[in-house]
KOLSENU-106107 format. One line per field, with one value per atom (N, C-alpha, C, CB): x, y, z; chain; residue number from 1. Coordinates in nm, 2 decimals, decimal comma. Glycine has a CB too. Example, Ala and Ser with C-alpha at 12.3 -4.5 7.8 and 13.67 -1.06 7.14 Angstrom:
2
c1: 1,32|1,23|1,32|1,13|1,28|1,37|1,29|1,41
c2: -0,57|-0,45|-0,33|-0,45|-0,22|-0,11|0,00|-0,06
c3: 0,78|0,78|0,78|0,90|0,71|0,71|0,79|0,57
chaine: A|A|A|A|A|A|A|A
num: 1|1|1|1|2|2|2|2
***
This chain:
171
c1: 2,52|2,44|2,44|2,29|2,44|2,46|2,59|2,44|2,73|2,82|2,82|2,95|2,78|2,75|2,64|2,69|2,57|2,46|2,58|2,28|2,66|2,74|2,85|2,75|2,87|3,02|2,94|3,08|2,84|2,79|2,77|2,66|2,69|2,67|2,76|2,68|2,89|3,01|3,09|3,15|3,04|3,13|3,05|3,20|2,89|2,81|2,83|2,67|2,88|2,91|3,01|2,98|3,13|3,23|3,20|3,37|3,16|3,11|3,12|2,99|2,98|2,88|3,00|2,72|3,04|3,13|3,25|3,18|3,29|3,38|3,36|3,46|3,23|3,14|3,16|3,00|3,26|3,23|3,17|3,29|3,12|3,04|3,13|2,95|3,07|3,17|3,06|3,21|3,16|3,10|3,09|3,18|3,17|3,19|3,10|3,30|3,03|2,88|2,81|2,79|2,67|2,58|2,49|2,57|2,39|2,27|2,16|2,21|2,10|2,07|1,93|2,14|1,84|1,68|1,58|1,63|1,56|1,46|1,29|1,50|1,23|1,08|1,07|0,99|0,91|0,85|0,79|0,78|0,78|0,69|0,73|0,55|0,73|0,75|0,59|0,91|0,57|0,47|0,48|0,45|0,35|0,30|0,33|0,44|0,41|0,41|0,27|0,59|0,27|0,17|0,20|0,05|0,27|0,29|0,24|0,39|0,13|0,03|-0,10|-0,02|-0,15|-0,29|-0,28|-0,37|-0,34|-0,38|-0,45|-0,42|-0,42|-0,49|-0,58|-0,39|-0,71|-0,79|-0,81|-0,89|-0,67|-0,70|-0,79|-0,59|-0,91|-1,02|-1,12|-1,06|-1,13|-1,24|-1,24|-1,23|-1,37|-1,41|-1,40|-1,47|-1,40|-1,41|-1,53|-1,31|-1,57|-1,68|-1,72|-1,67|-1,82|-1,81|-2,00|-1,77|-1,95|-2,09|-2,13|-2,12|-2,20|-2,17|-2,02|-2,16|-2,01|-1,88|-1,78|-1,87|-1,78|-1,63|-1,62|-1,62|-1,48|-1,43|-1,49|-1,29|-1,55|-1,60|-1,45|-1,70|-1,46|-1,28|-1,36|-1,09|-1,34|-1,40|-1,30|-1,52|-1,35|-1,26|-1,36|-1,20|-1,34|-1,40|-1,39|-1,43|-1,44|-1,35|-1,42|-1,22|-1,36|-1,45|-1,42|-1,45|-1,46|-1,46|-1,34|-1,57|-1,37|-1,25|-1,12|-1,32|-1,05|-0,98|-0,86|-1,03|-0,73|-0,61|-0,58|-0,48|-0,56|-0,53|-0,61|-0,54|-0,74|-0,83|-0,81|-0,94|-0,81|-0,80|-0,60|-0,86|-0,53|-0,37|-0,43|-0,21|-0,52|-0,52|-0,64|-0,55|-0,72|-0,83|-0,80|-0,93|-0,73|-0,73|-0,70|-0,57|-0,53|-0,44|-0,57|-0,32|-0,65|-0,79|-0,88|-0,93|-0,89|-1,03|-0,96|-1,12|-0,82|-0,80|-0,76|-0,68|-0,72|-0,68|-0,81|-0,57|-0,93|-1,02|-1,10|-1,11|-1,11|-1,21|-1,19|-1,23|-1,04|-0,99|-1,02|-0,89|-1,01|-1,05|-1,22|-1,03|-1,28|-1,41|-1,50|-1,43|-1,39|-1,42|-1,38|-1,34|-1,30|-1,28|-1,38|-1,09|-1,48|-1,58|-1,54|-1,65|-1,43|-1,33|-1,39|-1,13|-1,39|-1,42|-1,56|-1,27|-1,64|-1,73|-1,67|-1,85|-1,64|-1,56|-1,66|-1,42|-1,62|-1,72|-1,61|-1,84|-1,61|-1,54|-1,65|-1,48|-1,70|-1,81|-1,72|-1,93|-1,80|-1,75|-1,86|-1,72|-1,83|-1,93|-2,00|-1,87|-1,96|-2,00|-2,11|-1,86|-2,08|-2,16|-2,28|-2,07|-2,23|-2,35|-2,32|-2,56|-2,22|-2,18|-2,07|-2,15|-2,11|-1,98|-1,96|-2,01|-1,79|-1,71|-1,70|-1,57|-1,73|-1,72|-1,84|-1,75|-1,96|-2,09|-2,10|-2,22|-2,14|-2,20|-2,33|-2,27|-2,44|-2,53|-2,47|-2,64|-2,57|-2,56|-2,64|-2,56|-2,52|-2,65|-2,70|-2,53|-2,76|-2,81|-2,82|-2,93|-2,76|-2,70|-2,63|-2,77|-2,56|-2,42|-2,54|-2,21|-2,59|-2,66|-2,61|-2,68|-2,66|-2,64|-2,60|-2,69|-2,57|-2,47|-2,35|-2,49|-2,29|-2,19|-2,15|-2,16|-2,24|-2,18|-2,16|-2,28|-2,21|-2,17|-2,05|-2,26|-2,00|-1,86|-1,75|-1,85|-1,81|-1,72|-1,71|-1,79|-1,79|-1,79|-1,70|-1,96|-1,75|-1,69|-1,52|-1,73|-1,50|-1,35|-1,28|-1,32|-1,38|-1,29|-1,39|-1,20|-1,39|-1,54|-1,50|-1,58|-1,42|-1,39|-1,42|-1,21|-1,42|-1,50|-1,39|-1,68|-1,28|-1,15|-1,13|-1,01|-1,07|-1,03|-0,91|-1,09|-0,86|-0,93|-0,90|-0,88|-1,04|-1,03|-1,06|-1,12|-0,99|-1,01|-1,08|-0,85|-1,11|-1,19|-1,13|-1,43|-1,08|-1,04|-1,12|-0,90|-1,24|-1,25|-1,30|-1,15|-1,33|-1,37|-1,26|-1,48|-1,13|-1,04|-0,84|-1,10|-0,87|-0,78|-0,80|-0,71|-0,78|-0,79|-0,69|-0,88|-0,72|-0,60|-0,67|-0,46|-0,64|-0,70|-0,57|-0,69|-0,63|-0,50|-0,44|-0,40|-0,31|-0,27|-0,09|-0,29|-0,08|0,03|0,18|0,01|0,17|0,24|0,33|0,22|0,16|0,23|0,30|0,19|0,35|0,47|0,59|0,48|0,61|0,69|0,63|0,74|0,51|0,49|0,48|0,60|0,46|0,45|0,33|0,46|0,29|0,14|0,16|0,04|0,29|0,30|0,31|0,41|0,39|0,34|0,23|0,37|0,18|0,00|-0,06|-0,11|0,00|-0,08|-0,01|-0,05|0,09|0,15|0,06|0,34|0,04|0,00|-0,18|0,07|-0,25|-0,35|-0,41|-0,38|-0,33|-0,32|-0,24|-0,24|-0,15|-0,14|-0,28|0,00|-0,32|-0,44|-0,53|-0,52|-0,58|-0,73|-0,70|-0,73|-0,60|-0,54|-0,56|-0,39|-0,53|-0,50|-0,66|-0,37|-0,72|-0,89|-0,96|-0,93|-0,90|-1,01|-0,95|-1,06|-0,80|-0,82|-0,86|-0,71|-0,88|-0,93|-1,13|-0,87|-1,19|-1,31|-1,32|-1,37|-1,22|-1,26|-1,28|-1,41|-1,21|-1,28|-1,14|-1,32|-1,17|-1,08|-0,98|-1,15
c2: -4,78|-4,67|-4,55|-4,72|-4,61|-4,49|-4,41|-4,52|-4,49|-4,38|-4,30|-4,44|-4,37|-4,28|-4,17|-4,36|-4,15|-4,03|-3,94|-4,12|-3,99|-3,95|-3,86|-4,02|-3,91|-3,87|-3,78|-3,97|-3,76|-3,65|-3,57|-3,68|-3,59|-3,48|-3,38|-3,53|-3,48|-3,33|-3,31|-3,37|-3,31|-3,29|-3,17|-3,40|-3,19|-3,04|-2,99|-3,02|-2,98|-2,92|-2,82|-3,03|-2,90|-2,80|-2,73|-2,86|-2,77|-2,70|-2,55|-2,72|-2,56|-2,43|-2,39|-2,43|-2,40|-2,33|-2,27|-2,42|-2,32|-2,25|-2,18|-2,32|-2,14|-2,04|-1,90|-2,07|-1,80|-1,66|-1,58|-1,62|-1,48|-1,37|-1,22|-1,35|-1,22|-1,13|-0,94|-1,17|-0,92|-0,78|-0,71|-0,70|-0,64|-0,57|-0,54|-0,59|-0,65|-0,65|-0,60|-0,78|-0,56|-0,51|-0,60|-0,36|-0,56|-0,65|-0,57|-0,75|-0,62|-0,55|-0,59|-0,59|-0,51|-0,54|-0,51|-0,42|-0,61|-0,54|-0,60|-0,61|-0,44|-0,45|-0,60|-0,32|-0,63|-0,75|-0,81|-0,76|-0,71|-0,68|-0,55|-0,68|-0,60|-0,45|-0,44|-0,42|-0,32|-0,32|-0,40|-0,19|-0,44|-0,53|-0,70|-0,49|-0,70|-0,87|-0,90|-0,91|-1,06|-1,08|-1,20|-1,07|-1,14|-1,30|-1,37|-1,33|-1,31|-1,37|-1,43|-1,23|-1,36|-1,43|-1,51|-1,34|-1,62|-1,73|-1,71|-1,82|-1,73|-1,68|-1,79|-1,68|-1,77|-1,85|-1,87|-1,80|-1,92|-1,85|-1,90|-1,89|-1,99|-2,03|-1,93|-2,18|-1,78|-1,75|-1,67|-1,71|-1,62|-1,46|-1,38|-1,43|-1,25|-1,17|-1,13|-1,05|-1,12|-1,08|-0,97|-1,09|-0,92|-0,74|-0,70|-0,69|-0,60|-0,50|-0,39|-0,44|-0,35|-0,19|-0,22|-0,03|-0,37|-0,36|-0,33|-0,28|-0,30|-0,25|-0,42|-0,07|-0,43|-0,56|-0,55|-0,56|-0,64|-0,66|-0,67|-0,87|-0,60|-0,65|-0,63|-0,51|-0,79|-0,78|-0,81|-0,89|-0,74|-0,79|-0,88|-0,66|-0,95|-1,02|-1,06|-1,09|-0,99|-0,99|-0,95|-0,90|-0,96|-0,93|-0,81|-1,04|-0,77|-0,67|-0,70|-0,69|-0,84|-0,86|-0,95|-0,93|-0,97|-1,01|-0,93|-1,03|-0,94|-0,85|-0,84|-0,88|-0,94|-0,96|-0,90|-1,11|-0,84|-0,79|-0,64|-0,84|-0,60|-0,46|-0,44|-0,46|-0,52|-0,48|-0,45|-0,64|-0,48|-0,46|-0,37|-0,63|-0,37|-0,22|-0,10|-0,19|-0,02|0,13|0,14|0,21|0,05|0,02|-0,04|-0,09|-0,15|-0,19|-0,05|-0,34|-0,02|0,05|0,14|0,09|0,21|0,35|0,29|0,47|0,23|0,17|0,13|0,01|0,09|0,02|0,16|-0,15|0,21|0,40|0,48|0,49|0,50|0,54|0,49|0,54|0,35|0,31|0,36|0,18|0,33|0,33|0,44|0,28|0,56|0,72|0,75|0,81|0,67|0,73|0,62|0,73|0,55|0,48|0,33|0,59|0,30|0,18|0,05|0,20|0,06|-0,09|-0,06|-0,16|-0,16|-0,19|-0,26|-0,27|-0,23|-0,27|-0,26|-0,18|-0,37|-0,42|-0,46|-0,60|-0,44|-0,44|-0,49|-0,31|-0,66|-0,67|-0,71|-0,76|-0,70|-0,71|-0,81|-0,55|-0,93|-1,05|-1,06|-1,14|-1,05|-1,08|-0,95|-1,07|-0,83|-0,72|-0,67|-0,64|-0,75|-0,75|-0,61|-0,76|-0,55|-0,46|-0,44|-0,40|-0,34|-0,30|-0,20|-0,28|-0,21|-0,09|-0,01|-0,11|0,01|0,09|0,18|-0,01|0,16|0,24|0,32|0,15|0,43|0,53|0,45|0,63|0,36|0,33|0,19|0,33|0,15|0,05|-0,08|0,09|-0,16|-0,27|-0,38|-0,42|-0,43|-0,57|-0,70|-0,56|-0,73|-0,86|-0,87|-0,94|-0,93|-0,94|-1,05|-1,06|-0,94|-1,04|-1,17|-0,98|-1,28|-1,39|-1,44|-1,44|-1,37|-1,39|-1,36|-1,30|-1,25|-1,22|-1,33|-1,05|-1,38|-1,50|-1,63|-1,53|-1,67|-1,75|-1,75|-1,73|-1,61|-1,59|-1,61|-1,43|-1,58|-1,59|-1,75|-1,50|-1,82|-1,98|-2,04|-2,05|-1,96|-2,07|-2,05|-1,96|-1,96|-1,92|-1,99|-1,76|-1,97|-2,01|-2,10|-1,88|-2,22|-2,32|-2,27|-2,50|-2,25|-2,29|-2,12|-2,37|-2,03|-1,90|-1,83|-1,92|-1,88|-1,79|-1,68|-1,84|-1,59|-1,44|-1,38|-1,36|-1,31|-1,22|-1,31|-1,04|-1,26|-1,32|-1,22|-1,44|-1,24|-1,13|-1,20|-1,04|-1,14|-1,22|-1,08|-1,24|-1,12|-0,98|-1,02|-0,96|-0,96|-1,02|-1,11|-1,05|-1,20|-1,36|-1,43|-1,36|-1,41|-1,43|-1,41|-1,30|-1,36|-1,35|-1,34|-1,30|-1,48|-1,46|-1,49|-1,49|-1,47|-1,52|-1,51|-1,44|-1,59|-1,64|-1,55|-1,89|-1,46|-1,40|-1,32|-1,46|-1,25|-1,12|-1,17|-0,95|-1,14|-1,17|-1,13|-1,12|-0,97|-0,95|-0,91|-0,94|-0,92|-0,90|-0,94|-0,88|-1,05|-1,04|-1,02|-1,10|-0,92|-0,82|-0,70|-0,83|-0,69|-0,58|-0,44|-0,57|-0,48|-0,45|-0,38|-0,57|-0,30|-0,24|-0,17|-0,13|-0,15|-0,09|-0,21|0,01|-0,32|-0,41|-0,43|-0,49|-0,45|-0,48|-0,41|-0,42|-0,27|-0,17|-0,20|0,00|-0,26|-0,25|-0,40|-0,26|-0,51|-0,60|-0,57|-0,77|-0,50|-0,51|-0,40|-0,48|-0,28|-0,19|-0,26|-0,04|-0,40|-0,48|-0,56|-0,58|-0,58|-0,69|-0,62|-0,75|-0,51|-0,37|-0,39|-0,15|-0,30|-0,25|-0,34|-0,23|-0,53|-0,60|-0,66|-0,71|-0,66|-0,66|-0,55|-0,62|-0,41|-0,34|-0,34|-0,18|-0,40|-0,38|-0,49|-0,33|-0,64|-0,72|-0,75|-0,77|-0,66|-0,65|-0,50|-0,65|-0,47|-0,34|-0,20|-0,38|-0,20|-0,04|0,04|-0,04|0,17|0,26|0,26|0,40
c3: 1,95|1,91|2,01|1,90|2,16|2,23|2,22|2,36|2,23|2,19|2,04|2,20|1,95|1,83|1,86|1,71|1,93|1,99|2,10|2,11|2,22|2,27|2,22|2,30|2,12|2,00|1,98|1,85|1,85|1,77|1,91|1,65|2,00|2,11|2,12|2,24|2,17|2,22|2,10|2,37|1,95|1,88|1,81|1,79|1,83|1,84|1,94|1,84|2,07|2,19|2,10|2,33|2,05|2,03|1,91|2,03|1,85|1,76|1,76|1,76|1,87|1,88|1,95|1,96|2,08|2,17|2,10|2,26|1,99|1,91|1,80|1,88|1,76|1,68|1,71|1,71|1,64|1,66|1,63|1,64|1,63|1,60|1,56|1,71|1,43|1,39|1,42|1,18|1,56|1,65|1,57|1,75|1,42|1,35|1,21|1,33|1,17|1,06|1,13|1,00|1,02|1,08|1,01|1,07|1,03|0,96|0,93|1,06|0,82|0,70|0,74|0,55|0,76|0,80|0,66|0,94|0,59|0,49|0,57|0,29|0,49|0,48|0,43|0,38|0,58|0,52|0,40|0,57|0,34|0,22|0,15|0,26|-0,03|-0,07|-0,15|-0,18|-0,19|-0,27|-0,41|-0,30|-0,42|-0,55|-0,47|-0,73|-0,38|-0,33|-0,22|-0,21|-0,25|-0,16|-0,10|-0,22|0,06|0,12|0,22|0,14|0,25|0,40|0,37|0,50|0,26|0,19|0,10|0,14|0,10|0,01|-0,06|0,04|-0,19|-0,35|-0,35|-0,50|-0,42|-0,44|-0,62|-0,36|-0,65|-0,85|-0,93|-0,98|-0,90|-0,99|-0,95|-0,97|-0,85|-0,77|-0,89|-0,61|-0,90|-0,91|-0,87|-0,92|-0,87|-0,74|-0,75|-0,71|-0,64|-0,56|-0,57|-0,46|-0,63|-0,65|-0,59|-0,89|-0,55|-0,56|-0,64|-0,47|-0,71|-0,78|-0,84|-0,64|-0,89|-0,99|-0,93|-1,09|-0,76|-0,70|-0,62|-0,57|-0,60|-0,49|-0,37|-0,44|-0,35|-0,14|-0,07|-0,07|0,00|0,13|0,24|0,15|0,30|0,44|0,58|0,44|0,68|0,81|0,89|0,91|0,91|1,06|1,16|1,07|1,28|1,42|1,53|1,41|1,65|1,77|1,86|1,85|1,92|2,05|2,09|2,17|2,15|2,26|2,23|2,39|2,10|2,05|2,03|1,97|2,14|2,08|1,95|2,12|1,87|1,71|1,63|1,66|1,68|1,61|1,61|1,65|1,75|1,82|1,77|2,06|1,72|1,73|1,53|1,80|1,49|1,30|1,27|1,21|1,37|1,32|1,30|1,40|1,36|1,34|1,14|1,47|1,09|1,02|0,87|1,11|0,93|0,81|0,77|0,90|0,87|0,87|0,80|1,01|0,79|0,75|0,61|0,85|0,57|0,39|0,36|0,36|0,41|0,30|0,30|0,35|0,42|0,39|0,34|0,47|0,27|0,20|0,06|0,25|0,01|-0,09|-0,13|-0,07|-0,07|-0,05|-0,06|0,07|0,00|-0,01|-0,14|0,09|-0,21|-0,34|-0,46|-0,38|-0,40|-0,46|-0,57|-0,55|-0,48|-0,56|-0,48|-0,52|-0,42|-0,35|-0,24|-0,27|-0,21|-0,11|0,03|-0,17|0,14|0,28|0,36|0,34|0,42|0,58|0,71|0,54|0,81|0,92|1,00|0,97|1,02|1,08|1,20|1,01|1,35|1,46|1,53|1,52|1,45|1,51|1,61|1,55|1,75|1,88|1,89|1,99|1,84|1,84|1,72|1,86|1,66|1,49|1,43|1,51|1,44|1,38|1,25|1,49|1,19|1,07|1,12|0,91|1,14|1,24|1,15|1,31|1,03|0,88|0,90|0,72|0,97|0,95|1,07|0,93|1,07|1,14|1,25|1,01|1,18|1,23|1,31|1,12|1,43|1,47|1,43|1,57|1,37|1,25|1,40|1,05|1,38|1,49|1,47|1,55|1,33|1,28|1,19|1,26|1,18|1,07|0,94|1,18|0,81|0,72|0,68|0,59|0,66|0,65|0,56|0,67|0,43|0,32|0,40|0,18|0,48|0,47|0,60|0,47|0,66|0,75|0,67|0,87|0,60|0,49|0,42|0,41|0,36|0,32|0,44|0,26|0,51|0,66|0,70|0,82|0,70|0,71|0,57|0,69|0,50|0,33|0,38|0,09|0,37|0,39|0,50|0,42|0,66|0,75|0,87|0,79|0,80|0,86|0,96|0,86|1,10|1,23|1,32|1,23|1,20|1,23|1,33|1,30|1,33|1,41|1,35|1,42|1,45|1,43|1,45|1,50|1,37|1,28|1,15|1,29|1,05|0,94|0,79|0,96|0,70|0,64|0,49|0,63|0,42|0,27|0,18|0,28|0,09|-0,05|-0,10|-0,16|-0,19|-0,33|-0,32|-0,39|-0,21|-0,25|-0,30|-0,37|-0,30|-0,41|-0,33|-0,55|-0,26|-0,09|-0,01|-0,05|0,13|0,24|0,36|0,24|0,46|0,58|0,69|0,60|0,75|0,91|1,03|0,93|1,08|1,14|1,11|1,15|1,15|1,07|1,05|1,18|0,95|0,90|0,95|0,78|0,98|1,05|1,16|1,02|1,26|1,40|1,48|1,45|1,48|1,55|1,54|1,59|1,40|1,38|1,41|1,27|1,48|1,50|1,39|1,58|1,28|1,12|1,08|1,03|1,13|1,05|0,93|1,14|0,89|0,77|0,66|0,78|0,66|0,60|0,57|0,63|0,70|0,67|0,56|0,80|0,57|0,47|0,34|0,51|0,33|0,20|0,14|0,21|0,20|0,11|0,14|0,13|0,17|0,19|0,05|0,35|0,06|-0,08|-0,18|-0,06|-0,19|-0,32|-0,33|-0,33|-0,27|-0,29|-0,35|-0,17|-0,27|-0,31|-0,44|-0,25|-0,49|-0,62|-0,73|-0,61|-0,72|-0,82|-0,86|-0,78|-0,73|-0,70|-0,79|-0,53|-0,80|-0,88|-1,00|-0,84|-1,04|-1,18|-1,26|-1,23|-1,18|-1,20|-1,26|-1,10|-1,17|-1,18|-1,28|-1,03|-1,36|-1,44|-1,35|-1,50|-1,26|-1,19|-1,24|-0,96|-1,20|-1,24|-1,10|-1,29
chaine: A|A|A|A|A|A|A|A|A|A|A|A|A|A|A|A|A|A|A|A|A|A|A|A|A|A|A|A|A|A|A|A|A|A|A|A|A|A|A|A|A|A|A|A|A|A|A|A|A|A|A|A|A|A|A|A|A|A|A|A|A|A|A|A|A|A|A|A|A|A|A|A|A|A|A|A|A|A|A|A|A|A|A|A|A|A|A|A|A|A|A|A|A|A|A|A|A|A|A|A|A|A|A|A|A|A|A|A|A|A|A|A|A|A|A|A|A|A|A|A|A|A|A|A|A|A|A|A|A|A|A|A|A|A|A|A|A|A|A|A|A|A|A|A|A|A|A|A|A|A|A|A|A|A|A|A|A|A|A|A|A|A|A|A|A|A|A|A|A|A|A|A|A|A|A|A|A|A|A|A|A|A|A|A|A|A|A|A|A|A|A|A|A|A|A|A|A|A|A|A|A|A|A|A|A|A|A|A|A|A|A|A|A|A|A|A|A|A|A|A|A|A|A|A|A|A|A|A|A|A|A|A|A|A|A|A|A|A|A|A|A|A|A|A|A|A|A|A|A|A|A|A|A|A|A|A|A|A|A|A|A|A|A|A|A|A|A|A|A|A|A|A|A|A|A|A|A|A|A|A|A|A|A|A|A|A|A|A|A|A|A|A|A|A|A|A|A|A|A|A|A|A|A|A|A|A|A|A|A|A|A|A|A|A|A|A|A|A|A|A|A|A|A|A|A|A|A|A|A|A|A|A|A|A|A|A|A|A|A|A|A|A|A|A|A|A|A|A|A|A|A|A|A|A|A|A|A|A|A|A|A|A|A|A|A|A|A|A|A|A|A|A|A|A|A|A|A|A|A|A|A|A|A|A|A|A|A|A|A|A|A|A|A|A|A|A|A|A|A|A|A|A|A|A|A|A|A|A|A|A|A|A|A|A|A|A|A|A|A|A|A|A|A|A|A|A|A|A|A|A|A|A|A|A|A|A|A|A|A|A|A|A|A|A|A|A|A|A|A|A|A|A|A|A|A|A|A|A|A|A|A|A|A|A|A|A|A|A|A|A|A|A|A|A|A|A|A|A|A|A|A|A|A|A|A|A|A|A|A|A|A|A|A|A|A|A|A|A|A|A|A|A|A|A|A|A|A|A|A|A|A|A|A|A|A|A|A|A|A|A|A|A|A|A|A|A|A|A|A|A|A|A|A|A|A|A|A|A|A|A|A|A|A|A|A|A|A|A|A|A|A|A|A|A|A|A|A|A|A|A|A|A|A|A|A|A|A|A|A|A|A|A|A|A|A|A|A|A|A|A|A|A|A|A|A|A|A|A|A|A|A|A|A|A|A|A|A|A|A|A|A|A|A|A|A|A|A|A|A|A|A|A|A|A|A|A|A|A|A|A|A|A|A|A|A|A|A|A|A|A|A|A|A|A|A|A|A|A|A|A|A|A|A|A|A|A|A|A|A|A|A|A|A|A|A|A|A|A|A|A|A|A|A|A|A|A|A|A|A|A|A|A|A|A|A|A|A|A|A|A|A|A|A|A
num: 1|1|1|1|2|2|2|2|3|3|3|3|4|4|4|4|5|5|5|5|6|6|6|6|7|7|7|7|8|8|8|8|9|9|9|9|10|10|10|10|11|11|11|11|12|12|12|12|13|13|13|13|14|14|14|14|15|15|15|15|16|16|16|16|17|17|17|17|18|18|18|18|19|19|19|19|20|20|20|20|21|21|21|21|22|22|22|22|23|23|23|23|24|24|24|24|25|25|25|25|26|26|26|26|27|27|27|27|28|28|28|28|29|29|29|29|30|30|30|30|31|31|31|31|32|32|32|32|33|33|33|33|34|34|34|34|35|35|35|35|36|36|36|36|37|37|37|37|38|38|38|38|39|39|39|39|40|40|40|40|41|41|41|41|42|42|42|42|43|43|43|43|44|44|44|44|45|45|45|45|46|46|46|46|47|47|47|47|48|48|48|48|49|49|49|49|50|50|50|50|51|51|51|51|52|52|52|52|53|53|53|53|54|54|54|54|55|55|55|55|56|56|56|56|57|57|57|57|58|58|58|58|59|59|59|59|60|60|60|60|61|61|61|61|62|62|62|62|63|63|63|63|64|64|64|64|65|65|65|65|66|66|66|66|67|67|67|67|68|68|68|68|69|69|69|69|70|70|70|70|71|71|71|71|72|72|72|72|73|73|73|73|74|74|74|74|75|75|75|75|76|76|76|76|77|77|77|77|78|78|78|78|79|79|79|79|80|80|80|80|81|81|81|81|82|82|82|82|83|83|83|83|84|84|84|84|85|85|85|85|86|86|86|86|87|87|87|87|88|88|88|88|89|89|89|89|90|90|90|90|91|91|91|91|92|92|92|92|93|93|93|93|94|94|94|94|95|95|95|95|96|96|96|96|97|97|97|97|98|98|98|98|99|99|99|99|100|100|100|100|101|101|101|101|102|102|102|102|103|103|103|103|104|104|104|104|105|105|105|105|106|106|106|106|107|107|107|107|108|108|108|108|109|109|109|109|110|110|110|110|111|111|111|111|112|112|112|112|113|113|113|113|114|114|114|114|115|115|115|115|116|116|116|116|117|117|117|117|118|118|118|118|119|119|119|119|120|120|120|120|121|121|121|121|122|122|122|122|123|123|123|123|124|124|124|124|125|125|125|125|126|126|126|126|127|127|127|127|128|128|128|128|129|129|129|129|130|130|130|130|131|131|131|131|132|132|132|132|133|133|133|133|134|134|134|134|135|135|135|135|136|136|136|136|137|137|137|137|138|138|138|138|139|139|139|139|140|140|140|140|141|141|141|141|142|142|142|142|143|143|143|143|144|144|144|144|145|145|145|145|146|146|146|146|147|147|147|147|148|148|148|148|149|149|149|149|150|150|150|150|151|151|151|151|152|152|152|152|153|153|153|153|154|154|154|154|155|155|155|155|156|156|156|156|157|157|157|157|158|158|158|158|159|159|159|159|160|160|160|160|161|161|161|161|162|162|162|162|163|163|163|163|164|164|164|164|165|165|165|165|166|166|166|166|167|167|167|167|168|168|168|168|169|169|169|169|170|170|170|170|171|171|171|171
***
């Protein structure tokens, strides 16, 4: 048994060592994501979506002092305020540790206890960053950074919004 482990050893030795690389291809980089795909969030297909004023809830959840959180806020906050400014959806950016919605002008002093509830149902263990679509997509984390990808981000975060308000009837 040991020379049969021995054998296959140096016959992957030579293998690899005689493996070329062809200097002359290039390599073809496609986007992580194109629009209309969705491949970081987990569908929830028996859910409803979650609506207020008949628009989709999209929530972020996250902390102050979290890189993963602070590497996906500028990128959340400017796609869901944008939605939101055009009266499509209801967005919250609550910032746990601080009882704040990084969405509001005002300084709130607890994160309401429904929306901690949606934040448990989704992700008992309450890690960050965590995101809720809808009631109906979510993900623990960010999908794409360690490609370094915030435009992905934006691409499946605007397929989700989108399939969210035409699901609940909004314009």
């Amino acid at each position: 048994m040991k020379r049969f482990f021995l054998l296959f050893f140096f016959i992957f030795l030579a293998a690899c060592s005689s493996a070329t690389v062809d200097k002359g291809s290039s390599v073809s980089i496609q986007p992580s994501v194109q629009p209309g795909e969705i491949k970081t969030f987990i569908e929830k297909p028996d859910a409803t979506v979650c609506t207020q004023d008949s628009k989709p809830i999209i929530r972020l959840f996250a902390t102050s002092w979290c890189p993963h959180c602070q590497w996906i806020k500028n990128r959340f906050n400017l796609v869901v305020s944008e939605y939101a400014e055009q009266g499509k959806i209801v967005a919250h950016h609550w910032v746990v540790d601080k009882n704040d919605d990084d969405l509001t002008s005002i300084k709130e002093s607890y994160v309401p206890a429904d929306e901690l509830a949606v934040f448990k149902a989704f992700n008992p263990r309450q890690s960050i960053p965590t995101f809720v679509f809808g009631c109906k997509y979510h993900r623990i984390g960010n999908g794409y950074e360690s490609q370094d990808d915030l435009n992905a981000e934006e691409t499946e975060f605007r397929t989700i919004i989108e399939k969210l308000i035409e699901e609940a009837g909004g314009a």
